[in-house]
C-alpha positions in Angstrom: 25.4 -6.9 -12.9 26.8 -3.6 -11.6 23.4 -2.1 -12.9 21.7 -4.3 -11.5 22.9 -3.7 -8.1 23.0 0.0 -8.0 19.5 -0.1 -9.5 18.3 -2.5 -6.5 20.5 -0.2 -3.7 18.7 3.2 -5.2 15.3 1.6 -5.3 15.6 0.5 -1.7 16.1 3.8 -0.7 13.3 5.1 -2.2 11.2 2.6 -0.6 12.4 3.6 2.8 11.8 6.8 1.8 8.6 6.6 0.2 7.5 4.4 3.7 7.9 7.0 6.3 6.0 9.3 4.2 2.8 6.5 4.3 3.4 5.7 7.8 3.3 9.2 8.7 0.5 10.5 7.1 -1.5 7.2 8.2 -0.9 7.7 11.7 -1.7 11.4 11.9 -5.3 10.7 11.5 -6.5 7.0 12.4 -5.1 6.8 15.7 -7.5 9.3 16.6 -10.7 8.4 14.9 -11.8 6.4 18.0 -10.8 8.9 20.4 -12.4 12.0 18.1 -16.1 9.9 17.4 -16.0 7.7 20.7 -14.7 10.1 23.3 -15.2 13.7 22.3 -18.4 13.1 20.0 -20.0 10.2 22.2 -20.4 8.0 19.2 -21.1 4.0 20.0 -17.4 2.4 19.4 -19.5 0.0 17.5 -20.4 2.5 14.9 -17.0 3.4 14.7 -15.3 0.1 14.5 -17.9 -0.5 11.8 -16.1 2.2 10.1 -12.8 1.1 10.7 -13.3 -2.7 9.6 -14.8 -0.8 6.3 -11.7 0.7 5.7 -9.5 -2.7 6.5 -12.0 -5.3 5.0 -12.1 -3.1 1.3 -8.7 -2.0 1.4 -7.1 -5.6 1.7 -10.3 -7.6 0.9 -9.8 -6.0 -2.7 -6.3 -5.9 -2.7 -5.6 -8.7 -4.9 -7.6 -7.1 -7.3 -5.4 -3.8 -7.3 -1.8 -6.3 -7.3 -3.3 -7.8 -10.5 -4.0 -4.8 -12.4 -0.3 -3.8 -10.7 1.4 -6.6 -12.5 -0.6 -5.6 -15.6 -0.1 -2.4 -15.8 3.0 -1.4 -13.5 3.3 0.0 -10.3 3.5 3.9 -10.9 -0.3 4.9 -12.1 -1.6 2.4 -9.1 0.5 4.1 -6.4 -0.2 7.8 -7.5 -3.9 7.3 -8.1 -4.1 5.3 -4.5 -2.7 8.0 -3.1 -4.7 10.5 -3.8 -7.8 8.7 -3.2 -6.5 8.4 0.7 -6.2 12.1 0.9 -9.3 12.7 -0.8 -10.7 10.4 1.7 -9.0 12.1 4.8 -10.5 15.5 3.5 -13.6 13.8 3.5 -13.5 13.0 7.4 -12.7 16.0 7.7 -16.2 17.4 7.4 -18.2 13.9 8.9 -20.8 14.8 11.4 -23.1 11.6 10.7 -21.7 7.4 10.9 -22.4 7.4 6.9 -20.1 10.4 6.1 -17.3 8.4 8.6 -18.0 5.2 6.6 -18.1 6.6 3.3 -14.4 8.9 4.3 -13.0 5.3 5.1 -14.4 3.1 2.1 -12.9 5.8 0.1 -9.6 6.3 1.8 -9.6 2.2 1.5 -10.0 2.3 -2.4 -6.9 4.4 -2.4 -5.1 1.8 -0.1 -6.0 -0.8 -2.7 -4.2 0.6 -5.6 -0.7 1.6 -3.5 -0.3 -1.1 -0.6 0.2 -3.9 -3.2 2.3 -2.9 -5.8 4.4 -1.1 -3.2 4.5 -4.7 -1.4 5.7 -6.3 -4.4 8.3 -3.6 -5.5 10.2 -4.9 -1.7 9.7 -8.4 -3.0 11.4 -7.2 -6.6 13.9 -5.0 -5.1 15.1 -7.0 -2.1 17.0 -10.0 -2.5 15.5 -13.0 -0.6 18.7 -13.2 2.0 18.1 -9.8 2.8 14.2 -9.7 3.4 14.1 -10.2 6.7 16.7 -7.6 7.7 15.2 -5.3 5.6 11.3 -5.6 6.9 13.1 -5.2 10.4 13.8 -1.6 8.7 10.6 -1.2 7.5 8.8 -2.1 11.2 11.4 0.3 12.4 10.3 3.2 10.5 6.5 2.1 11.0 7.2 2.6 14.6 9.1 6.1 14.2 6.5 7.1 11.7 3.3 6.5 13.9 4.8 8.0 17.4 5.6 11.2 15.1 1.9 11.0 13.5 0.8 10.2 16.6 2.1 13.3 18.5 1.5 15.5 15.6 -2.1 14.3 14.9 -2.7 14.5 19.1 -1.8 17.6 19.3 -3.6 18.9 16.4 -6.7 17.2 18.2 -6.5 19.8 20.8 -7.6 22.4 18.1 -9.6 21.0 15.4 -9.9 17.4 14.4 -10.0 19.0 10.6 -6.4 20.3 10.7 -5.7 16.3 11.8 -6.9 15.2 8.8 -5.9 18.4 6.5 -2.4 16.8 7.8 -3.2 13.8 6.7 -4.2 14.6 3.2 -1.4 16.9 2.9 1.2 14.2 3.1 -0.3 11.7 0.8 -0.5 14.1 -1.6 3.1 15.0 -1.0 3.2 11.3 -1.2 1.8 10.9 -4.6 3.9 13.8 -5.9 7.1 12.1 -4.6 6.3 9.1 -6.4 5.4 10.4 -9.8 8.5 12.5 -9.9 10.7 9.9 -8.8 9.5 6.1 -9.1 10.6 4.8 -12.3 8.1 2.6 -14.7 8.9 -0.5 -13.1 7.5 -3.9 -13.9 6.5 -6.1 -11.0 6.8 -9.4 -12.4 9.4 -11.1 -14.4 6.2 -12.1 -17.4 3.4 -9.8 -18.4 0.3 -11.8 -17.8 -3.4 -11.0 -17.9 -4.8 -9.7 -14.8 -7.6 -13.1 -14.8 -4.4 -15.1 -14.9 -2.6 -13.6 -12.1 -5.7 -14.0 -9.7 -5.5 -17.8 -11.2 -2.0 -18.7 -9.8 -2.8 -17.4 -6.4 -6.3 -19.1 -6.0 -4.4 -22.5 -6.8 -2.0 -22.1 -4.2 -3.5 -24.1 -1.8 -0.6 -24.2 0.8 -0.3 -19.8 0.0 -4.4 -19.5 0.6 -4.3 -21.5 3.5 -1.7 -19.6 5.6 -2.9 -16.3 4.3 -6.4 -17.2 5.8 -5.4 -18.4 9.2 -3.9 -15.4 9.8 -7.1 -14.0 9.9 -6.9 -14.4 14.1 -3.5 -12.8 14.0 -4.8 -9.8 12.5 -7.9 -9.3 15.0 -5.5 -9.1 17.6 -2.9 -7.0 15.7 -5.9 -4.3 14.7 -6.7 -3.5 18.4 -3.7 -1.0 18.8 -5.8 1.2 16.7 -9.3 0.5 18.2 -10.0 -0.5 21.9 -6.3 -0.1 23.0 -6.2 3.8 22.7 -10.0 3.6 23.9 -8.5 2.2 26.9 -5.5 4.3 27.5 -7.4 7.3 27.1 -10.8 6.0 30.1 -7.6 5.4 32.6 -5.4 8.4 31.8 -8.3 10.8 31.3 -7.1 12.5 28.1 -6.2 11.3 24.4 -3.3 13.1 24.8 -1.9 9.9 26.5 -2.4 7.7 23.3 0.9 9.3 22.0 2.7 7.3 24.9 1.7 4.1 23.7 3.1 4.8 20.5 5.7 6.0 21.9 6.6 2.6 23.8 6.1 0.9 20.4 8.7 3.1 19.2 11.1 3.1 21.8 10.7 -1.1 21.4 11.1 -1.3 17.7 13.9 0.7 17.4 15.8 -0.6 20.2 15.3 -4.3 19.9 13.0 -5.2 16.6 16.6 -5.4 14.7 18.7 -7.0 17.2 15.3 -10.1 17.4 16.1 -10.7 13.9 19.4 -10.9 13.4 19.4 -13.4 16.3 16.5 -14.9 15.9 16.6 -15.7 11.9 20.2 -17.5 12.9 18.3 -20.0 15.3 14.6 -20.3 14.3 12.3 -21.2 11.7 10.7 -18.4 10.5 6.6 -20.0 11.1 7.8 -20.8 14.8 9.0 -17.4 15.3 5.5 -16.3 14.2 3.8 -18.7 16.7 5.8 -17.5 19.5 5.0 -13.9 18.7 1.4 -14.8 18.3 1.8 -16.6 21.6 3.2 -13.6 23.6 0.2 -11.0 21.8 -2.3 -13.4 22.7 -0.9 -14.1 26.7 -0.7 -10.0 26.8 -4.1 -9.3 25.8 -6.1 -11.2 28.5 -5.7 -9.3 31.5 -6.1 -6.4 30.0 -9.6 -5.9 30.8 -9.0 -6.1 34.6 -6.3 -3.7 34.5 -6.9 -0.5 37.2 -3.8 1.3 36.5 -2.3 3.2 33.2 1.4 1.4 34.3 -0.3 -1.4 34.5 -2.1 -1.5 30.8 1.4 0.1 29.6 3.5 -3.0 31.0 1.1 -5.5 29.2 1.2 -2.8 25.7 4.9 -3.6 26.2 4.5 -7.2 25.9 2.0 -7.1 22.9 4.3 -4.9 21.4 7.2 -7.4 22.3 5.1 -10.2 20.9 4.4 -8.3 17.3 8.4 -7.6 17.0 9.0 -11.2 17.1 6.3 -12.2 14.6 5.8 -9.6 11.9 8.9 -10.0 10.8 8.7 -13.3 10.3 5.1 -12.9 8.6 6.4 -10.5 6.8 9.4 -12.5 4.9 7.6 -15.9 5.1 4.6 -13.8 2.9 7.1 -12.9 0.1 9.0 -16.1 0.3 5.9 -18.2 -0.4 5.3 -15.2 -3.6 5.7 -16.4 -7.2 7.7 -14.4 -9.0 5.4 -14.7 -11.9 3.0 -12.8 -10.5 4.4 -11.1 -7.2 1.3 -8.1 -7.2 -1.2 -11.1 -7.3 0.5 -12.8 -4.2 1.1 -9.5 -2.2 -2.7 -8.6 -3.0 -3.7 -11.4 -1.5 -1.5 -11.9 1.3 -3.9 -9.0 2.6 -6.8 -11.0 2.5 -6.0 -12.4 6.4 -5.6 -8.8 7.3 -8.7 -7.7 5.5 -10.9 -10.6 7.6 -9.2 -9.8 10.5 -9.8 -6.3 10.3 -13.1 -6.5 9.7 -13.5 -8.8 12.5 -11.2 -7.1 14.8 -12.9 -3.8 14.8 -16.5 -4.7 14.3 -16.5 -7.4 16.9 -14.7 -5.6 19.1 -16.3 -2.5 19.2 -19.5 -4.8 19.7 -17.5 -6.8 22.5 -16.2 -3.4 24.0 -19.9 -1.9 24.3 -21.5 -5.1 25.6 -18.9 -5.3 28.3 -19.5 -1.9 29.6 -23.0 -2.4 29.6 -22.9 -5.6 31.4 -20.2 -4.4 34.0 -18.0 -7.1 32.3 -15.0 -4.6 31.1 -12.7 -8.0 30.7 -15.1 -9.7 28.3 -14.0 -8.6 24.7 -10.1 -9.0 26.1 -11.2 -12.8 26.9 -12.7 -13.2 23.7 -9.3 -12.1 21.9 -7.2 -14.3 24.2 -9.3 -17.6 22.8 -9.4 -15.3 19.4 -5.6 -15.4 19.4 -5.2 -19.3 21.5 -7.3 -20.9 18.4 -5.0 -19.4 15.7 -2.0 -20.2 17.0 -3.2 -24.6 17.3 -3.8 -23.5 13.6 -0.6 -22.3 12.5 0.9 -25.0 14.3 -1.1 -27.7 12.7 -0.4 -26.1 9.3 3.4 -26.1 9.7 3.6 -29.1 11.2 2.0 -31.0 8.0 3.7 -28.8 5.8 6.7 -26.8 6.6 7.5 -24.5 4.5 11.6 -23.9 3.8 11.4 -20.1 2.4 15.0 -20.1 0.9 14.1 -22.5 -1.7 11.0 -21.2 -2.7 11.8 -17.8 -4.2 12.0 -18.9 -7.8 14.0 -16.3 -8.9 14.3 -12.3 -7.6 
């Protein structure tokens, strides 16, 4: 048992480790893309929210895929390989001057985020006990929040000298990445049996109750995907320079790190995990709508705070409520398709709102696509609530064994 524990205790530090490293090197380059093709090259935000919801669409569209080959195979050769397909594809933005070469940088650097995201989704699930998930997704947010105000700032600055050295950045860390893990991550197993990759995508897809709340949370997502699309777009038209994207990070940051712990602690001692989800979902969706009407950077920063505010309390909760519903049997199946909401959403979220965003600059209706998301994010939450409400889910009991 002593093994046992110290083998769990080491492997959770590597994870927070092996985190910040991906957060990092994420958010040095795609905060930016909008601003660099949008702003500075005077690209439609269509065309590049097509190649955004490329990159989420692929990357967690397929990512059930690259879990059950994960639970095959083990984590390590899927997590090295993905890696170094994302800084292949960074090194191809690098050098994109046409929408194709943007597209085909992100489908690429999305191939690479289908191998690692799962398995290193399902190595929390193996690692963590189910008592502690909660706390220890709090962590992970945490870090998310550190690591994309220090990408952010890095890749921002960079910006002012050469979008390429952004995304050299970029690929230099996930390379870094895949180094640390092949040196360090041992040959771990994600699930307690070896099955057959067909069989793994088998127990999912008859999950009715799992395939059900993974796809309503395709509205979630749409929402959740903005902070990298039409949010920046706006900071930057009412500051007048990217280099005021960095701040919105850095309110995330300053958010997460102050309260995201504290909202868990006392919030997993008093409510259910789906209604803390709702009520986060509730508060996003309530901050969103007047965006669009907004004529003053501390006013669009006051509303960032609430949406922020509103993602503290639910991801979290999605998070934990996500692994809880996992089978052990086949945890890289369930973590690869948990990402099937996001990859919808994604895809939705960008593409439709970079069509949204256009059309409501052309038509003199700048408050149009934010509408859109409030009835977006309105209509999801009367589904979640609906869902729980048949069937509520007690997470404690149905981890079948860690």
């Amino acid at each position: 048992m002593a093994s046992v524990s110290q083998a769990r205790s080491l492997g959770k530090y590597f994870l927070l480790v092996d985190n910040m490293l991906v957060v990092l090197g994420f958010f040095v380059v795609f905060p930016l893309i909008s601003i660099r093709f949008v702003d500075q090259l005077g690209w439609a935000a269509l065309m590049v929210g097509i190649a955004l919801g490329l990159r989420q669409f692929i990357q967690q569209g397929l990512g059930i895929f690259g879990g059950a080959i994960a639970d095959r195979f083990g984590a390590k050769p899927m997590i090295v390989t993905g890696m170094l397909m994302r800084a292949a594809g960074f090194a191809t933005m690098a050098i994109a001057v046409d929408p194709w070469m943007l597209w085909f940088s992100c489908i690429l650097s999305a191939l690479g985020g289908t191998l690692f995201d799962p398995p290193r989704s399902a190595l929390v699930v193996k690692l963590v006990p189910a008592a502690q998930r909660g706390r220890f997704f709090s962590l992970l947010m945490m870090q998310d929040s550190a690591g994309a105000v220090i990408g952010a700032l890095l890749g921002s600055w960079l910006l002012q000298y050469d979008f390429r050295l952004v995304c050299a950045l970029g690929a230099a860390v996930f390379v870094l990445c895949a180094l640390f893990n092949a040196i360090y991550l041992p040959a771990w197993k994600l699930s307690t049996v070896k099955i057959p990759v067909r069989e793994g995508l088998g127990r999912v897809m008859r999950d009715r109750r799992f395939v059900t709340y993974v796809l309503t949370l395709t509205g979630y997502y749409m929402l959740a995907v903005q902070v990298m699309l039409m949010l920046p777009i706006m900071v930057n038209d009412l500051a007048g320079t990217p280099a005021a994207v960095k701040w919105m990070y850095a309110i995330e940051a300053t958010l997460s790190l102050t309260l995201l712990y504290p909202i868990a602690r006392l919030t997993e001692k008093h409510f259910r995990l789906e209604h803390r989800l709702m009520a986060g979902l509730l508060l996003m969706t309530l901050s969103l709508l007047p965006v669009g009407l907004t004529t003053s950077l501390q006013q669009l920063f006051m509303l960032i705070c609430l949406f922020y505010l509103g993602a503290i309390i639910a991801e979290p909760a999605r998070e934990t409520l996500s692994a809880a519903l996992a089978d052990s049997r086949a945890r890289g199946s369930y973590m690869g398709f948990s990402r099937l909401g996001l990859a919808f959403g994604g895809a939705l979220g960008y593409t439709g709102g970079g069509w949204f965003y256009d059309a409501g600059k052309a038509s003199g209706q700048p408050e149009l696509p934010w509408l859109m998301l409030g009835v977006i994010g309105m209509v999801t939450f009367l589904a979640l609530w609906w869902q729980f409400s048949h069937k509520r889910p007690e997470p404690t009991m149905l981890e079948p064994g860690t």
